[in-house]
N, C-alpha and C positions, 0 to 999 in steps of 0.2 A: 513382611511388607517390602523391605528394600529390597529381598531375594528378588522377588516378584518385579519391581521395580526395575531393574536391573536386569533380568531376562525378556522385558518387554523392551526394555533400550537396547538391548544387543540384537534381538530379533526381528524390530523393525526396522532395523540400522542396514545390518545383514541382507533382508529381504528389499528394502528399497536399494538398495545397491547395485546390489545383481538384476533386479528389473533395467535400473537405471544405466547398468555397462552395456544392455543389447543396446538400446537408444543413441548409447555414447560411440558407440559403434558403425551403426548407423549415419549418426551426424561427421564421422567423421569420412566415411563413404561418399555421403554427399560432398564434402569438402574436394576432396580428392575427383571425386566425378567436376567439380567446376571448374578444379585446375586443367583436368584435360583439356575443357570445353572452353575456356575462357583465357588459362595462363596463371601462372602467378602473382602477376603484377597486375592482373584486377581481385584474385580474391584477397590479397595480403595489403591491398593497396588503402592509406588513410588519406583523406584533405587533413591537409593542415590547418588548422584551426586556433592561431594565436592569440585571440580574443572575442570573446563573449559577444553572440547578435545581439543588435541592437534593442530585440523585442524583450531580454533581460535586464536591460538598464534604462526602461522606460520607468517614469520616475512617480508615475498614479498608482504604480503599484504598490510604493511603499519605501520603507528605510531600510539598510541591509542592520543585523546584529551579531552579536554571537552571546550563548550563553554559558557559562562554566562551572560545569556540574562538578560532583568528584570524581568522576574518574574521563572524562569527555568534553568537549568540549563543540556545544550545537550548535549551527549556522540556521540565522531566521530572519525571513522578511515581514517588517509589520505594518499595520497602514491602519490607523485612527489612534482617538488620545487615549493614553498611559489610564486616564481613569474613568475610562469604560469597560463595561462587561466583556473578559477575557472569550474571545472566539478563536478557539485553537483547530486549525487545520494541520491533519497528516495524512502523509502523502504515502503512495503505494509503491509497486516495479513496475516494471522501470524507469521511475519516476526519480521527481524531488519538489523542490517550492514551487514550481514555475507550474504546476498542474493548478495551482490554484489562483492562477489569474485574474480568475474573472469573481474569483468570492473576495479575492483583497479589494477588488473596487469596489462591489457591491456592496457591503456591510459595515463597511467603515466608519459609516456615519453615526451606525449605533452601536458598534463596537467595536474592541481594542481587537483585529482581526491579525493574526500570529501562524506564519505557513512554515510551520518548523521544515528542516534538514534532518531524518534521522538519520542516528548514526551507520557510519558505511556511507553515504551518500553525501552528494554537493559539495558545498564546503563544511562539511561538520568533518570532524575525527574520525576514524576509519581504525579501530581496533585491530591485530594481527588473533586473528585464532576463534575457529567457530562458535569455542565456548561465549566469546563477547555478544551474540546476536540471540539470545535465548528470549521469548516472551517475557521470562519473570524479568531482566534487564530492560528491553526495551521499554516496559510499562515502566518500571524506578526512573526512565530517562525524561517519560512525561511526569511523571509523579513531581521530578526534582528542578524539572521546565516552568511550571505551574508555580512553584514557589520561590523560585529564584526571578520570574518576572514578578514578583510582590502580589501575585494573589492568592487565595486560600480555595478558588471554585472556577469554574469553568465550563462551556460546551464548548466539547469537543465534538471534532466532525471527521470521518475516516474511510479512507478510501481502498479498496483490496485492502495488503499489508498494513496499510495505517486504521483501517478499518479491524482488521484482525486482536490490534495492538489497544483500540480504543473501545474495543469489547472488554478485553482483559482489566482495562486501566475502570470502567468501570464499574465490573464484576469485584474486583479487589480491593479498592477506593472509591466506594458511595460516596463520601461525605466530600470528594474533590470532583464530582461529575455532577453538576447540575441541571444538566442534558446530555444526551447521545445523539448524534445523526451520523445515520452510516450509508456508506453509498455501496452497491456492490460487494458486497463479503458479508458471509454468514457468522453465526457464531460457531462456535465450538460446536456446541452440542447437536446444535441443525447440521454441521457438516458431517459428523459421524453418523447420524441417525438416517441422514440420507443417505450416505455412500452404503450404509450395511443393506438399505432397501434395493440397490437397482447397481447394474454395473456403469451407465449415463454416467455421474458426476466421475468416477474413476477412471472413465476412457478421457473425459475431458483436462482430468490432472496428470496426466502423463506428464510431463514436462517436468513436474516436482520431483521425479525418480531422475532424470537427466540432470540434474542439478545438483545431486548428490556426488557426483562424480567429479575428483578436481580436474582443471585442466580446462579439459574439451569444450564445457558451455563456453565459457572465456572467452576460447580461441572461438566459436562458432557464432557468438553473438559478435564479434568486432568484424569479420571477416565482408567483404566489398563495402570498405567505410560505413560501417555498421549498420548495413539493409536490413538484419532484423527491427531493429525500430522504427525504420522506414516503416515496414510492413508491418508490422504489430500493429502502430497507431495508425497508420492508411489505408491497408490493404484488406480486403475481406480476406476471411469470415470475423476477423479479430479489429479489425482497423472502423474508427467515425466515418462517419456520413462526408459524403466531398462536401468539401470545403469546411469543414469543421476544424482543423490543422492546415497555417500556411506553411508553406518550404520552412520560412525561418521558426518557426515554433518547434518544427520536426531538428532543427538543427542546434537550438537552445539544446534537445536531449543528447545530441553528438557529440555537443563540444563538452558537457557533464562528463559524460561516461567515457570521453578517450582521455581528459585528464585524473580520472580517478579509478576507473578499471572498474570492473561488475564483483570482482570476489565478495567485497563486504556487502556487494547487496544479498548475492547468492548465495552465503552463510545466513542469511532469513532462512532460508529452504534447509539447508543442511543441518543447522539446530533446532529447527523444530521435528526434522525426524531421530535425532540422535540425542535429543532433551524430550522425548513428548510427554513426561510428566508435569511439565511445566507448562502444556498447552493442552493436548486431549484429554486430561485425563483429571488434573485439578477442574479445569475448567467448565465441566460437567457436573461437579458437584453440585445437587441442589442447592448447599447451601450460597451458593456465589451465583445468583442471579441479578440481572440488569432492575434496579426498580426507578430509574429514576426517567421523567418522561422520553421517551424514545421514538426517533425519525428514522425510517428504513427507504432509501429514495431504491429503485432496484431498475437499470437499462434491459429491458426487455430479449435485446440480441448480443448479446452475453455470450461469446465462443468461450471461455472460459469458465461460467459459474451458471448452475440449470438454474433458472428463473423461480423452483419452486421454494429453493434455498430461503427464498425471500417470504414468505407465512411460516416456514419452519421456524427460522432466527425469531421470529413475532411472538412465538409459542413460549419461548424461552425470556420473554420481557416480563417481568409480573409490574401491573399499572398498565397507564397509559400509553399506547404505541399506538404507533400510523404506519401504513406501508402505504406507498407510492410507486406505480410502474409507470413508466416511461419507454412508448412504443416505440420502433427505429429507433432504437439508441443502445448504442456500442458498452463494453466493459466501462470503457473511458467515458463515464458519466457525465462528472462537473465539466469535461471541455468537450464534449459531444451535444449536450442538449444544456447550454449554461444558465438557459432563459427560467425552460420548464424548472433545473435543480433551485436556482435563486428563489426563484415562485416559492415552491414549495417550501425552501430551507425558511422563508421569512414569514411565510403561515404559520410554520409552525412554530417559530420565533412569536411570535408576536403574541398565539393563540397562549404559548403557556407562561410568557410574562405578564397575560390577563389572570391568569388561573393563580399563580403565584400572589398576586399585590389584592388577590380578593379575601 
């Protein structure tokens, strides 16, 4: 079994590699092609960015924290009292707390609402070495969140990555997940069973192959003052509705990522294909299914994730589930459509703390 084990980590390691060097190759062609066209000193070129926009130290959103795990140490913004029902928001790529803006104001009032930093990201700790980003890690990181904020239970709410993370956390810990709400990201097993059905979900994850690669993402996501985020969150096919992101919202993620660098987020990607024991392969196990009530909110125009992902991951709930689709609405769910996700997230809040106190 660890033979086996072992030739599946070295073979997918291998095989996403070399996909991921033509890519890497590629991007770095483009580079080169915009220094012809443009110069050096626009694609090398950063703003300087000495302090934090204002739309981050607006003060409705909450208190800054840190938590201090054993081996890390988290950065978190929270907004409602200490002794309300624990509402833990995690956050995706290329993201951090400020994605959940509009769920700190909203929920505050009826719960202790918690928009962690994981680790690699914002101000939390940022571990040196791929092995620190592994699934089975990240979930201990909420696992050890949850009880060092002084409670025993929680919904959790999770978006792409953090979505991924808060499948696992409650697939492996029932008895600390009181709810699930997941925005945009499948589970486990819906994403394999898709990808083996159709080559769609696989042309779409190209980028996870580019990511394996050191160096070049790095260098290719920072290059003309980091317009991939411009464009990721703006720009079609991948970017919100106009006006769903102002300038300084877009530059909240700027000033993040040119003071902390993309590596520790991009070790997400490179340990989950160089650890996938710890994510495809456990995580498929009948025996570690979701059973505790569960929220699937799913944005319709998804350049990243096929829409179908969304009944698959349902399949894999045993109990109670909801899916919810939300038309015109981008990857970036909760800050693309915040009305429709709030609706929803407090229906179905409310509907299963009826169910519960019956």
């Amino acid at each position: 079994m660890v033979e086996d084990s072992l030739l599946l980590r070295f073979a997918v390691t291998c095989g996403s590699f070399t996909i991921g060097l033509v890519f890497a190759i590629i991007s770095v062609l483009r580079i080169l092609i915009n220094i012809a066209r443009k110069g050096p000193g626009t694609v090398f070129y950063h703003k300087r960015r000495p302090r934090p926009p204002l739309c981050m130290q607006d003060p409705s959103l909450g208190v800054h924290g840190y938590a201090h795990l054993e081996d890390v140490r988290l950065h978190y913004v929270t907004n409602g009292s200490e002794d309300k029902p624990l509402l833990l928001l995690v956050h995706g790529f290329p993201e951090f707390w400020y994605s959940w803006r509009y769920q700190l104001k909203e929920f505050h009032d009826n719960y202790r609402v918690v928009a962690v930093d994981q680790r690699g990201y914002g101000d939390s700790d940022k571990p040196n070495g791929v092995h620190n980003y592994t699934v089975a890690t990240l979930v201990s990181d909420l696992r050890e969140l949850v009880t060092t904020l002084g409670c025993k239970k929680c919904t959790v709410v999770g978006h792409d990555w953090g979505g991924i993370i808060a499948w696992a956390f409650a697939q492996t810990t029932p008895d600390m997940v009181e709810r699930l709400i997941i925005l945009n990201c499948p589970s486990s097993a819906a994403y394999v069973k898709h990808c083996s059905n159709g080559l769609s979900q696989l042309k779409k994850s190209w980028y996870i192959t580019l990511f394996q690669v050191p160096w070049i993402p790095e260098l290719f996501l920072s290059t003309e003052d980091y317009a991939a985020l411009t464009n990721s969150f703006t720009a079609r096919p991948m970017g919100v509705r106009s006006g769903a992101m102002t300038e300084n919202d877009v530059e909240a993620y700027k000033y993040t990522f040119q003071r902390n660098g993309f590596t520790a987020p991009l070790n997400y990607y490179r340990a989950l294909l160089r650890y996938p024991q710890f994510a495809f392969i456990r995580l498929q196990s009948p025996q570690l299914r979701v059973t505790c009530p569960t929220l699937i909110i799913w944005g319709c125009n998804d350049a990243a994730l096929d829409k179908e992902l969304a009944a698959l991951s349902a399949e894999t709930v045993e109990g109670d589930v909801t899916v919810k689709y939300i038309e015109e609405c981008s990857h970036w769910t909760q800050m693309d459509r915040p009305e429709d996700v709030n609706k929803y997230m407090r229906e179905f809040l409310e509907k299963t703390e009826k169910k519960t106190m019956l």
